[in-house]
Structure formats: C-alpha cells, structure tokens
N, C-alpha and C positions, 0 to 999 in steps of 0.2 A: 777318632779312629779311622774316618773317612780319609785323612791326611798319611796320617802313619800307613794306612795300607800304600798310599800315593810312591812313597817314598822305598815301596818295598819289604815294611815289617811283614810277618804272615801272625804271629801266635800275640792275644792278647792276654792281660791277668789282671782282673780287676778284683779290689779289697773293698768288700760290702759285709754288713752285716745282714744279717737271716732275715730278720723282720722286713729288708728292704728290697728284696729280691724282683718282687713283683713290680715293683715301681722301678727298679734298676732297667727291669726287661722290656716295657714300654718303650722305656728313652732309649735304647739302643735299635730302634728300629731294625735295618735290616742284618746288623749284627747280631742280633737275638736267638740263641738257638742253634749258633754255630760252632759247629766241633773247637774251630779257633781260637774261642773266648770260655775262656771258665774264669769265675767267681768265687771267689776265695774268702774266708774270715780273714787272715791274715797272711801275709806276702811271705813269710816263712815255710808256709804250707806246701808250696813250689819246691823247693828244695829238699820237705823232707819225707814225702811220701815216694813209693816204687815207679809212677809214671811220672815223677816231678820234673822241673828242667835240673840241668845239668850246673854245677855252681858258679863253673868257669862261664856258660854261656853270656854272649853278648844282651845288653838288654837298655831299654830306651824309658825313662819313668819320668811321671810328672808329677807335680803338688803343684795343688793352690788351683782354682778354675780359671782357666788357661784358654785366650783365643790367640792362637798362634797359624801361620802358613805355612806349605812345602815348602818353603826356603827356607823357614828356621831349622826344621829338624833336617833340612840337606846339612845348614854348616855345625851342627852338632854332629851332626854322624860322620860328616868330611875329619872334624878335629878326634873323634872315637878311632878310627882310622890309621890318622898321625899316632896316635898314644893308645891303642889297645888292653891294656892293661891297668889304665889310670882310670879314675871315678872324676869323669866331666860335668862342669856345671854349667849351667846359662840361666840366669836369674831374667825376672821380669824385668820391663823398663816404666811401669807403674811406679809410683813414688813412692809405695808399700813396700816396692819388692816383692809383692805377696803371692809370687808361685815360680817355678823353674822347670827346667829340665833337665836332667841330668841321664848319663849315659856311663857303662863302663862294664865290666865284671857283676852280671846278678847280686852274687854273693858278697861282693863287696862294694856295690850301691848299698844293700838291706846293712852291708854294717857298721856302713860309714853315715846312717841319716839320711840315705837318700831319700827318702821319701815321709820326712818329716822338718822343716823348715825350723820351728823352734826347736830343735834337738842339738842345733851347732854342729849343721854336716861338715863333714872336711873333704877337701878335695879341689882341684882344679880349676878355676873361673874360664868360660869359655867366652871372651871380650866379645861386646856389641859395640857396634859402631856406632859413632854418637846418633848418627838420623835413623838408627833403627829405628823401626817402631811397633814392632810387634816381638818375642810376646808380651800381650798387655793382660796383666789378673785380673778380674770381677772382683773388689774389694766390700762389695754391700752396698757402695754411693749410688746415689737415681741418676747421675749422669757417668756412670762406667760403663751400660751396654753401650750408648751412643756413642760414647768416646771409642771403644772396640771396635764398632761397628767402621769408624771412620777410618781409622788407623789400619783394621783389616783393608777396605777397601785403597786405599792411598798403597795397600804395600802390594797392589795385584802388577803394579809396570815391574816391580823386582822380580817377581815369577816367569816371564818373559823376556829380560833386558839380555838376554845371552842370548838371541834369537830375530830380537826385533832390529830391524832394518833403522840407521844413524835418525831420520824423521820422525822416524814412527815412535820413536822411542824417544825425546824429547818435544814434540808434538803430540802425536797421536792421544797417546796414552795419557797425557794431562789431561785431557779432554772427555777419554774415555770411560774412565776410570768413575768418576764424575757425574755419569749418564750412568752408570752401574748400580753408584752408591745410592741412586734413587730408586731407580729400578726396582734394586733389590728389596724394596719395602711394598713392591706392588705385587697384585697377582699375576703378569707377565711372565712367561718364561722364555729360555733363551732360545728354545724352537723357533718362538714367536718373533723373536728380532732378526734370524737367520732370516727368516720367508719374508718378512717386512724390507729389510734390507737388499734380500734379494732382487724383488720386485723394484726397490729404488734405483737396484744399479743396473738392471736390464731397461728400465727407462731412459737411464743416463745413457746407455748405449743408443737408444734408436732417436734420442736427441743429438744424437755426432753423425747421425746417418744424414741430417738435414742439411741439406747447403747454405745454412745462413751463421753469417757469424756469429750474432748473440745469440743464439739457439746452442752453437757449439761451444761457447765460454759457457753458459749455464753449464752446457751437459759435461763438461771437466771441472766447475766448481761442487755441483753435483755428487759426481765421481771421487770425488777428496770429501765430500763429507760420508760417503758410503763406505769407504777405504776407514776411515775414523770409527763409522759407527761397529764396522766390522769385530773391532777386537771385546762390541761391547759381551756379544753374547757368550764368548768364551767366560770372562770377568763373572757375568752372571751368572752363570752354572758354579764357579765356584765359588761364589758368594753364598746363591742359596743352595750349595754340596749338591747337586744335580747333574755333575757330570756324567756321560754315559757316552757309549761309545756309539751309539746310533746318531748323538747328536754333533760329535766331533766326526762321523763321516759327513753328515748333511754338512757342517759349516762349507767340509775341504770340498764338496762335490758343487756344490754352489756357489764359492770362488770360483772355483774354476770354468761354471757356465757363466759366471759374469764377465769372467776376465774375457773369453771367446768372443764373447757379445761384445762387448766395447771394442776389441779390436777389428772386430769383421762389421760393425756400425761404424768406426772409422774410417776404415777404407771405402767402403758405400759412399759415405761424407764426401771424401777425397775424389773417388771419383766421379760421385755427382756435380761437384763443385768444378772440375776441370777437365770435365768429360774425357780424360786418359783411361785409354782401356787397360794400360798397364795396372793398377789399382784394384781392378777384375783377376788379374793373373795374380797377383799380392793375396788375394784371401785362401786359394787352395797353399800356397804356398808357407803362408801364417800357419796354416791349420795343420799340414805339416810337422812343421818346426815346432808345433805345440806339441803333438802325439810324442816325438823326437825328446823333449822335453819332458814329458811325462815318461817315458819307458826311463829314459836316464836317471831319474828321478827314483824311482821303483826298484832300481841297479843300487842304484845306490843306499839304500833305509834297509838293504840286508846286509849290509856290514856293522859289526860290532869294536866294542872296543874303544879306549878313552879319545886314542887319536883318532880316529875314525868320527865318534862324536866330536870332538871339536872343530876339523876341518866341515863336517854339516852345517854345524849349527854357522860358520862362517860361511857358508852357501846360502843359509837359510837366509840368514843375516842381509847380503849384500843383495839378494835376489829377490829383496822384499819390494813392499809396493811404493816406496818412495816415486817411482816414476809419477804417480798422479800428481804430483808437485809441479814436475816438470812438462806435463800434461797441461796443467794449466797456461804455464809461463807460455807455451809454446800456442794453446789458444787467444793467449792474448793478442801475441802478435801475428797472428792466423798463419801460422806455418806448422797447422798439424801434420801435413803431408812428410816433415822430415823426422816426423817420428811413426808414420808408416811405414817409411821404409826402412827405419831403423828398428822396427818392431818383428817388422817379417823376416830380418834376417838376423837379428841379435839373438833371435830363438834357437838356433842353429848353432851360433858361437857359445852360448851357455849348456845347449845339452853335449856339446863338443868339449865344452873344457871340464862337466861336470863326468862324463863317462872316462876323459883323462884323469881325472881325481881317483877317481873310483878304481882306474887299473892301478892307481897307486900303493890303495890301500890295503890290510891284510890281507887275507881269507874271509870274507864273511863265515860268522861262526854258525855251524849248523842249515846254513842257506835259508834259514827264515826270515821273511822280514820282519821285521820291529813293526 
C-alpha cells in the first residue's frame, strides 16, 4: 500500500472476510482506520452499492503475495496509459507465476478474472524484461522471503537510475545496494547512517584542510567511500518502508553541509600548502557560487510537467557527485589546487546554465515547488 500510495494511487479496496477483520487491521498499520481503505466481502460490492466507485474508473489490483517496487507499478501504470481501456497484466517472475498485477477498467478487471489467477484471466501481458526481477510471489518455500528479500534489494539502483550520475550508477550502487541488503536485517535505521555518514565526510573534509599529501589522498579516498555510503540510507528507508519526509530533508541538508565542508577544507589545504592568499579569496567566493546554486536549484523544482521533468532529472544526473572520482585521480597526483579552482567557479557556470534551462521551461504550474 506503502508503494501504491508512492506512485500516486489515493483510494484502496480490500476483499476480506468478517471473521478476519481484526487481524486484517493490525497488519495495515498506519493504513488502519483510514477514510481511504475500506474492506469489502467481495470486490463487486464497489460497484454495486450508492457510494461505490464508478465502473468505468481506473483501477490497479494484485493477486498472489506479491513483493514488488515503485518501478514495477510505474511501468504498469505507464502501459495503462498507452491503452486505457484494455485489462493489463504483468505476471510474477517467480517460477510459479504465482501472483500479478493487473490494471485497466474496475468493472472489467472484476470480469475478466482479474483478480483470480486460476480462473483463466484474459487480457493483455504487460512484457518483463528478462533481468527483471521483481515482482517475485511468496509461494510457501522457506527460501522465498530470502530470495524476495534479495531481489527487492538488487532492484533499489532501477528506482534511481534515471537520476543517478554515469559512476554512481554503475559503481556506486553495486556497492550500495549491498550494505542495504544487510542493513536492513538490523535494528539500524537510516537517520542513523545520515549522521554516521555525515560525520565521516565532515572528517574527510578537515583531512584536505592538512597540507600533507597522504593525509589528502586518504581524505579523497575517504570522500568516495562517504559519496557511496551516501545512497545507503535512502535504500534503507525503503527497504524497511520508513520513508518520511523529515528524513529525506536531513539526507539533502547534510549533503549539502558536507559538500561546503570538503570544499572550504580544500581550499584551507590549498592554501596552506602554497601559502597563496588567493585560495582565502576562493572560499567567500565558492560559498557564493554555492547559494547561487542553490536558489537556481529551488527556481527550478517549481516547474512541472513531463519535459520539465526530464530535462531535471538530466541536471540531476550530470551534476551528481561523480567528481569524488576525479577528486581522487587528481589527489594522486597532488594537483588538488586545479579542482579548486575549478570548483569556485564551475559553481557559477552550472547555476548559470541551470537558471537558463529553467527560463526555458513552461510556466511552473501553480508556482509551488515539488
């Protein structure tokens, strides 16, 4: 349910018998008790009472116990879309087959089978790509949650990959993903990896403040495993469904004290090492170019609309943190100083071409941001 709201559904309907009610409402934790959700004998019930839905309306139903991610029911609901009128299916990728999802017209899911597997539903296969891997059914075997468990986790870089930066997204997130899938079996939560994290890369920062070179290779090899560990806590919130939006403020707000810190520790570096006062005039200047960065930024997440998202998510993309890579390469050969000053002023051509993007775009719709 926690997914389906992700994705934008608002109204649930669950088909429960009476006797099972009480136990139904347990398991729905904070869904319990919500105008949202009503609980039905039977899925007919909806259609034929005075407050029921409407026959024609859109509707999303599953069979079979189903762990599936926001990206499965995006590319069902993308293919509901394409074909609005047609009864969409997407079958498990268990060996069973033994649950789906299906999409299309209420009243004709309910009567074409949709929401009975041995009944010989008819209707539209919605194709998985062979390395799908979710959704995977709960069949009754003692090695199905593990296997779920696994499959879920390996499928968290798909949820991301339209976002994440060329590295990060065939590094990173191998790695990430990984630290997750363990994680997520402890009592850890991903507050707790923010502020750990955090901590690791404000030290990697005042370890580039140091003028010695292995001090500053540590503090850039450092710095790429904090950039790594970064996407764990996201992973884990939706691992164990603990998303909240106080916790996805604290990731972006503590990014962003990291990022400051690593580059105003660099410059310190820089100028301690070659005693150029020029390097001093680099940090109001950085700091700057970050604010500049950041309002552009804010201009921009209040526009709507498909184009409008794509061109982001290609900002997002390219403007990710891949640099720590280059960070390093460039500690190696102790020429941090040309990514000083390509940092103090690259910040200025990015919130420059980013506020030109943005005069590009529509109207922002209703001037709220997202």
């Amino acid at each position: 349910m926690m997914n389906c709201e992700r994705v934008g559904i608002k109204k649930f309907v669950i088909e429960a018998p009476l006797q099972s009610r009480d136990e139904l409402g347990q398991a729905m934790g904070q869904f319990s008790g919500r105008s949202s959700v009503a609980v039905v004998e039977s899925f007919a019930e909806i259609l034929n009472r005075p407050d029921g839905i409407a026959a024609e309306s859109p509707c999303i139903a599953f069979s079979g116990n189903l762990v599936f991610s926001k990206s499965n029911l995006t590319q069902v609901l993308e293919a509901h879309v394409a074909s609005p009128a047609s009864v969409l299916r997407k079958f498990s990728v268990d060996r069973d087959r033994g649950g789906e999802i299906v999409t299309g017209p209420i009243a004709e899911v309910l009567r074409s089978g949709g929401l009975a597997i041995d009944s010989q539903p008819v209707g539209i296969s919605v194709p998985i790509a062979a390395s799908s891997l979710l959704p995977f059914a709960l069949n009754g075997r003692p090695e199905d949650r593990e296997e779920a468990e696994l499959r879920l986790a390996r499928s968290l870089s798909a949820e991301t990959a339209q976002k994440d930066a060329p590295l990060a997204r065939w590094i990173d997130r191998r790695i990430s993903w990984r630290i997750s899938y363990r994680l997520a079996r402890t009592s850890i939560t991903p507050n707790m990896v923010t502020i750990a994290n955090t901590i690791f890369g404000l030290g990697s920062a005042w370890m580039f403040s140091v003028p010695n070179y292995w001090v500053r290779l540590l503090a850039s090899i450092f710095f790429l495993i904090s950039i790594t560990i970064d996407g764990v806590d996201g992973e884990l919130a939706r691992l164990k469904m603990k998303e909240t939006d106080f916790g996805g403020a604290l990731d972006v707000a503590t990014d962003n004290v990291v990022h400051v810190a690593i580059f105003v520790g660099l410059l310190a570096g820089c100028y301690r090492a070659n005693h150029s006062v020029a390097y001093l005039y680099l940090i109001p200047i950085l700091l700057i170019g970050f604010t500049l960065c950041a309002y552009a930024t804010w201009q921009a997440f209040k526009y709507k609309g498909d184009e409008a998202a794509k061109w982001l998510d290609q900002v997002d993309r390219w403007s990710g943190r891949d640099f720590a890579y280059l960070l390093v390469i460039l500690a190696l050969f102790n020429r941090l100083d040309y990514f000083a000053w390509g940092a103090a002023f690259g910040t200025y051509a990015f919130a420059a071409v980013l506020i030109w993007l943005t005069g590009r775009s529509p109207t922002p719709s209703g001037n709220v941001a997202r």
